[in-house]
C-alpha positions in Angstrom: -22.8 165.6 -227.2 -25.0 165.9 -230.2 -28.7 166.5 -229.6 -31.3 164.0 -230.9 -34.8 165.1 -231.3 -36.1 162.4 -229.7 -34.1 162.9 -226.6 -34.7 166.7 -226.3 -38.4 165.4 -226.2 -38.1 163.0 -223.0 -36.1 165.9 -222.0 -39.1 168.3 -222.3 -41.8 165.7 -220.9 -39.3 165.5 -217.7 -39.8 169.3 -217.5 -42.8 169.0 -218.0 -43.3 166.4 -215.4 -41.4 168.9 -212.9 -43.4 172.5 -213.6 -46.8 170.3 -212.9 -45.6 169.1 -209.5 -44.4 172.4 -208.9 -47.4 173.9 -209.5 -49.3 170.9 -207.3 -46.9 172.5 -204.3 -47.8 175.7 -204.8 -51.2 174.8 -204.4 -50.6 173.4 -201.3 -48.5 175.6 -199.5 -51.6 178.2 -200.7 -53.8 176.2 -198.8 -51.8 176.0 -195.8 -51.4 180.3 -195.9 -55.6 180.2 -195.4 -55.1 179.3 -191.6 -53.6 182.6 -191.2 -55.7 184.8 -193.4 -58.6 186.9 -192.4 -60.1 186.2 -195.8 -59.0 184.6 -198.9 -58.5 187.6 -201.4 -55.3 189.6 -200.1 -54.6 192.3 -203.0 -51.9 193.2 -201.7 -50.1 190.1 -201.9 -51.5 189.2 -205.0 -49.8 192.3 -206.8 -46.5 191.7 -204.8 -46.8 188.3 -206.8 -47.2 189.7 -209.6 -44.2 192.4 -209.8 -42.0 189.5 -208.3 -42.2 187.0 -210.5 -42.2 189.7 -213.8 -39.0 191.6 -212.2 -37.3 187.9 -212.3 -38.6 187.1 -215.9 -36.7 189.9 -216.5 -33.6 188.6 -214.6 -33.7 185.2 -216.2 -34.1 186.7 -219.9 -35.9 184.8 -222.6 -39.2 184.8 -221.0 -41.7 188.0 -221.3 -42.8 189.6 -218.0 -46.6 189.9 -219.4 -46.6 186.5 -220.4 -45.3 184.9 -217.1 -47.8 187.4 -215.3 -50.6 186.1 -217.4 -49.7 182.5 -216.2 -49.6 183.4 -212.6 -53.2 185.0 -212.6 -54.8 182.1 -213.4 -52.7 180.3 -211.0 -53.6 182.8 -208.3 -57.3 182.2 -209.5 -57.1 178.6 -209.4 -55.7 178.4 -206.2 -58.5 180.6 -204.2 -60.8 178.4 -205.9 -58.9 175.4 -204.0 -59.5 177.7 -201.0 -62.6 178.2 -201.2 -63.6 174.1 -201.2 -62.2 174.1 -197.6 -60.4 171.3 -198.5 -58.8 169.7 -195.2 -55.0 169.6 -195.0 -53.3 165.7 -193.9 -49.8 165.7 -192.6 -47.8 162.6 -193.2 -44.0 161.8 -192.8 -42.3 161.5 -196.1 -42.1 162.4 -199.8 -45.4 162.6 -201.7 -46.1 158.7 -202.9 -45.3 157.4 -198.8 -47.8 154.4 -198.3 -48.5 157.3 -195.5 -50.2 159.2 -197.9 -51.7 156.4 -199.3 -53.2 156.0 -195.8 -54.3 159.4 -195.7 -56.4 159.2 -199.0 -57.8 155.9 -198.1 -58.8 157.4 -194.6 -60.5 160.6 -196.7 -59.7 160.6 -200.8 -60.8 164.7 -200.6 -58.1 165.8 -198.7 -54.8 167.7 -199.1 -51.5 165.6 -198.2 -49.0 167.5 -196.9 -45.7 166.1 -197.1 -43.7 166.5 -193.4 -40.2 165.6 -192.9 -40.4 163.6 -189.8 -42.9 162.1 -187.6 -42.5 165.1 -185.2 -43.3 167.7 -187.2 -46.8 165.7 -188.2 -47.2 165.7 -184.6 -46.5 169.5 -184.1 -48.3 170.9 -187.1 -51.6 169.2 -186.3 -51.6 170.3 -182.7 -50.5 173.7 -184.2 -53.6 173.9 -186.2 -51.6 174.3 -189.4 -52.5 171.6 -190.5 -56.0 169.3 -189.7 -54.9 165.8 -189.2 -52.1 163.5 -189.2 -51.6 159.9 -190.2 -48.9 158.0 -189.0 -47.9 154.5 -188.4 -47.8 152.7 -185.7 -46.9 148.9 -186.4 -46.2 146.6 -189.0 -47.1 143.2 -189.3 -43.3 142.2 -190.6 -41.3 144.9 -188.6 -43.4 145.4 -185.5 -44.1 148.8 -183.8 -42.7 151.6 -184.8 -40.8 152.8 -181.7 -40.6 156.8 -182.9 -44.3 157.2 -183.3 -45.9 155.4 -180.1 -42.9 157.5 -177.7 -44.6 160.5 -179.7 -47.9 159.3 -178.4 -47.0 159.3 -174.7 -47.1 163.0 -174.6 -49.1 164.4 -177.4 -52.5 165.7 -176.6 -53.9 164.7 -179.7 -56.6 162.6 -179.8 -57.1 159.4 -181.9 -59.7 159.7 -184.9 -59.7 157.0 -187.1 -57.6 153.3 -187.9 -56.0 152.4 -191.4 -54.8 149.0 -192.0 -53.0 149.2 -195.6 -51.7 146.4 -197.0 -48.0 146.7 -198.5 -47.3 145.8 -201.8 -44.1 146.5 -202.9 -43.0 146.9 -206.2 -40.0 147.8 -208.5 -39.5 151.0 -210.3 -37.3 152.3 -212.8 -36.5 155.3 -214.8 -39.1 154.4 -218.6 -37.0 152.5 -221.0 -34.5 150.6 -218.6 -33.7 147.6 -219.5 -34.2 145.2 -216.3 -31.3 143.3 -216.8 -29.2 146.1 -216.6 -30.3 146.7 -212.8 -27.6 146.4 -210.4 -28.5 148.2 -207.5 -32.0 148.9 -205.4 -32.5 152.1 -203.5 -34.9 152.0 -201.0 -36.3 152.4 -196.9 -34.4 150.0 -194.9 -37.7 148.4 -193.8 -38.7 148.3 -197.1 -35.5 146.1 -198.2 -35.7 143.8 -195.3 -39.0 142.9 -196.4 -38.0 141.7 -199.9 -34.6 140.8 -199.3 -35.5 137.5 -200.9 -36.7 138.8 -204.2 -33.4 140.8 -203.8 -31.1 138.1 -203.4 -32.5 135.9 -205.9 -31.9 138.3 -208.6 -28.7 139.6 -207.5 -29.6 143.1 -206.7 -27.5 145.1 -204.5 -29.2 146.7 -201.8 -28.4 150.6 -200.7 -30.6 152.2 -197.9 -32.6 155.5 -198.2 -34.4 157.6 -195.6 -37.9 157.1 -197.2 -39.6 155.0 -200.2 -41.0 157.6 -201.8 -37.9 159.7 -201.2 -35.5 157.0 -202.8 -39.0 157.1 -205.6 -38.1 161.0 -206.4 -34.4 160.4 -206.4 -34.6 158.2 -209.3 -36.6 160.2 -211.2 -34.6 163.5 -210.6 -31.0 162.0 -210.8 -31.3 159.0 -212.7 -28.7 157.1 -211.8 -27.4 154.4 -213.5 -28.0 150.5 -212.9 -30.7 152.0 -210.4 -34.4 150.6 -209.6 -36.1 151.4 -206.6 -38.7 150.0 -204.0 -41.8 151.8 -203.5 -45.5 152.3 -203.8 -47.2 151.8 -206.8 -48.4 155.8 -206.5 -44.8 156.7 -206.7 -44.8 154.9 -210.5 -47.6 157.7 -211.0 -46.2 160.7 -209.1 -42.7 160.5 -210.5 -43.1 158.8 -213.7 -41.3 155.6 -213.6 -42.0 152.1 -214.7 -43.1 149.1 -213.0 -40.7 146.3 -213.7 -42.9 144.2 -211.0 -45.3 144.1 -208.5 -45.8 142.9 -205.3 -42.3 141.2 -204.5 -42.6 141.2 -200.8 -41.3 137.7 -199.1 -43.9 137.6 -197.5 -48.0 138.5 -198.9 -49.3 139.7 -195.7 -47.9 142.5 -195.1 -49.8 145.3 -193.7 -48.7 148.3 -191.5 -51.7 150.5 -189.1 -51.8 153.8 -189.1 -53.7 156.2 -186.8 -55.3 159.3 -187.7 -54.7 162.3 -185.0 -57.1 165.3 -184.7 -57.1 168.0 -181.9 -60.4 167.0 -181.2 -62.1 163.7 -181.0 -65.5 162.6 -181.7 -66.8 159.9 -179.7 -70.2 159.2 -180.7 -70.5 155.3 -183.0 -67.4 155.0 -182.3 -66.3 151.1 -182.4 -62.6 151.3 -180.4 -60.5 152.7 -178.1 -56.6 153.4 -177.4 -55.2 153.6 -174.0 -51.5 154.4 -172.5 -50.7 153.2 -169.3 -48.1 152.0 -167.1 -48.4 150.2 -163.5 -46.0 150.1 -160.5 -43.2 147.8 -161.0 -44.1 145.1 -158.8 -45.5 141.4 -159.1 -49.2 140.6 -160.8 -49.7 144.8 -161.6 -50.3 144.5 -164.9 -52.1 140.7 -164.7 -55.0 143.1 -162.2 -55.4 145.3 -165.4 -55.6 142.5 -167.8 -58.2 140.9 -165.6 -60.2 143.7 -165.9 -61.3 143.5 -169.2 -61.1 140.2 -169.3 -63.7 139.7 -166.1 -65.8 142.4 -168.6 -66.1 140.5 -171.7 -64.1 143.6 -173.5 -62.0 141.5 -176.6 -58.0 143.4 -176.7 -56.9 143.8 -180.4 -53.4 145.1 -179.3 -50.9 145.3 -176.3 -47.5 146.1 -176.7 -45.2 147.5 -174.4 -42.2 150.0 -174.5 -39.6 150.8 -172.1 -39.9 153.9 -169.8 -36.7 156.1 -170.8 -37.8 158.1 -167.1 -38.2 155.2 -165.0 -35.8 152.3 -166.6 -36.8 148.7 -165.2 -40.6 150.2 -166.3 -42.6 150.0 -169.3 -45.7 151.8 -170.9 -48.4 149.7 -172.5 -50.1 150.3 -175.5 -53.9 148.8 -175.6 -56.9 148.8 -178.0 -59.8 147.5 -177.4 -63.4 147.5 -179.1 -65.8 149.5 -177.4 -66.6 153.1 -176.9 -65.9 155.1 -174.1 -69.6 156.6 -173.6 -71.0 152.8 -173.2 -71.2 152.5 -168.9 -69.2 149.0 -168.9 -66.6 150.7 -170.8 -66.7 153.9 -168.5 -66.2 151.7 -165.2 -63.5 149.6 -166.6 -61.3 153.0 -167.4 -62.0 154.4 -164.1 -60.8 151.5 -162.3 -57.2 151.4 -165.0 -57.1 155.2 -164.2 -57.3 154.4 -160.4 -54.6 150.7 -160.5 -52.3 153.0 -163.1 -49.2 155.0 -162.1 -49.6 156.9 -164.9 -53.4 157.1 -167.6 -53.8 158.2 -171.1 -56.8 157.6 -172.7 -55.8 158.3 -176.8 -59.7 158.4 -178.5 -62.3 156.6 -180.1 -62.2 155.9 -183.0 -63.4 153.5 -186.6 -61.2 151.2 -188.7 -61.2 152.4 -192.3 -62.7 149.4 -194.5 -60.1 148.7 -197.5 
């Protein structure tokens, strides 16, 4: 193979591309090391840095040891300064680009998304204190709940902070230059692929599932295969520079999915609605007394859904917002009496829905 020069530049702007994201991760992970620090300067670390990184410029050859320890000061530097912000840490599930993230940054644009790989470890790392919220979803308009998150929820003592609603708008990405008519195949979430399967079909695109949209997003940019395009957000285009081919090809335009924001601690006050768990005994007009509750009250539902008991099969838990607050007296009775008619309570926070 015979090098071109225009060729070893794309080559370069990929690396280049690759040493900036790098660098964005090492940014976070510095962030994350602040929970555990009595204070932000530790000297001692920062020299073991330093002789680490020169002892394997040394290994690697062509690269000075001063030169590379001159580039890590003022990353050291710049990332105490990051420290010093206090900038709160997100958890979502996913690769960097997950409408997740998106979520997070429309929930609060000054934090730090972390990237998680599964919805448990979200779960885990907030209530760990590692990290100081998560966002995850919890239904989609198209696909309905999603089952892994709300059996998370029946245990977790996490409280429920704040509401996203993001509307989904898928588009298709590919490596810069393709030429669209050489697309073949589309890598993507399997959600994510049901939802444009008629786009898909109509232009004869093989679809091949992948475990996340931003994930299948990274792939293409790192591997490159060929006849490839993706599904993903619109972010991804940014974070992993690839080209639009065309937006929003969803089959159908509303499309949304709700994600919840989880704390340790909830705050109550101004809050506008509430989340409950609950389950009743398994016998006739159980869950029809509940109902009638906050009907008799006036108290407008925005969601019910229910899910199997895995303990107690024939059973079901219910999931239930409402608009209200939970300091407001009508509000306080009408929980009492659930808490009293359930066989088993949760009450998951108040909380506002996130304008978009």
């Amino acid at each position: 193979m015979i090098f071109q020069l225009e060729e070893l530049r794309k080559k370069i702007d990929r690396t280049d591309f690759e040493i900036l994201s790098l660098l964005k991760k090492r940014i976070q992970l510095g962030l994350m090391t602040k929970k555990f620090k009595a204070s932000i300067t530790d000297s001692g670390r920062e020299r073991e840095i330093l002789d680490n990184v020169k002892k394997q410029a040394l290994r690697l050859g062509l690269i000075e040891p001063e030169f590379v320890a001159r580039i890590y000061e003022l990353q050291i530097e710049e990332n105490k300064k990051f420290q010093e912000k206090g900038h709160r840490l997100a958890g979502f599930q996913g690769e960097h680009g997950a409408y997740s993230e998106v979520a997070a940054l429309m929930f609060d644009r000054e934090v730090v998304t972390v990237p998680c790989p599964g919805f448990s470890d979200v779960f885990e790392n907030v209530n760990e204190g590692y990290l100081d919220i998560g966002v995850v979803p919890v239904e989609n308009s198209l696909g309905g709940a999603i089952t892994n998150v709300n059996e998370l929820l029946i245990d977790t003592s996490l409280k429920v902070t704040g509401e996203i609603k993001l509307p989904i708008h898928h588009c298709l990405l590919v490596v810069p230059g393709t030429d669209y008519r050489n697309v073949k195949m589309v890598y993507s979430h399997p959600q994510a692929l049901s939802q444009c399967r008629s786009f898909l079909n109509r232009n004869k695109l093989e679809a091949r599932a992948f475990y996340d949209t931003a994930g299948a997003a990274r792939m293409l940019s790192d591997d490159r295969p060929e006849a490839a395009a993706v599904i993903a957000s619109k972010r991804c285009a940014e974070l992993y520079n690839l080209e639009i081919i065309k937006e929003n090809i969803s089959d159908h335009s509303e499309n949304y999915t709700r994600f919840l924001v989880l704390a340790l601690n909830g705050d109550e006050a101004g809050k506008t609605k509430c989340s409950i768990i609950f389950s009743v005994e398994h016998k006739a007009g159980a869950l029809f007394d509940i109902l009638q509750l906050f009907a008799e009250a006036r108290i407008n539902l925005t969601r019910i859904e229910s899910m199997p008991r895995r303990d107690m099969p024939g059973n079901y838990f219910f999931f239930m917002d409402f608009e209200g607050n939970s300091r407001d007296k009508k509000v306080q009775d009408i929980l009492d009496k659930v808490k009293s008619k359930a066989a088993r309570y949760k009450f998951l926070g108040n909380y506002d829905e996130v304008k978009i």
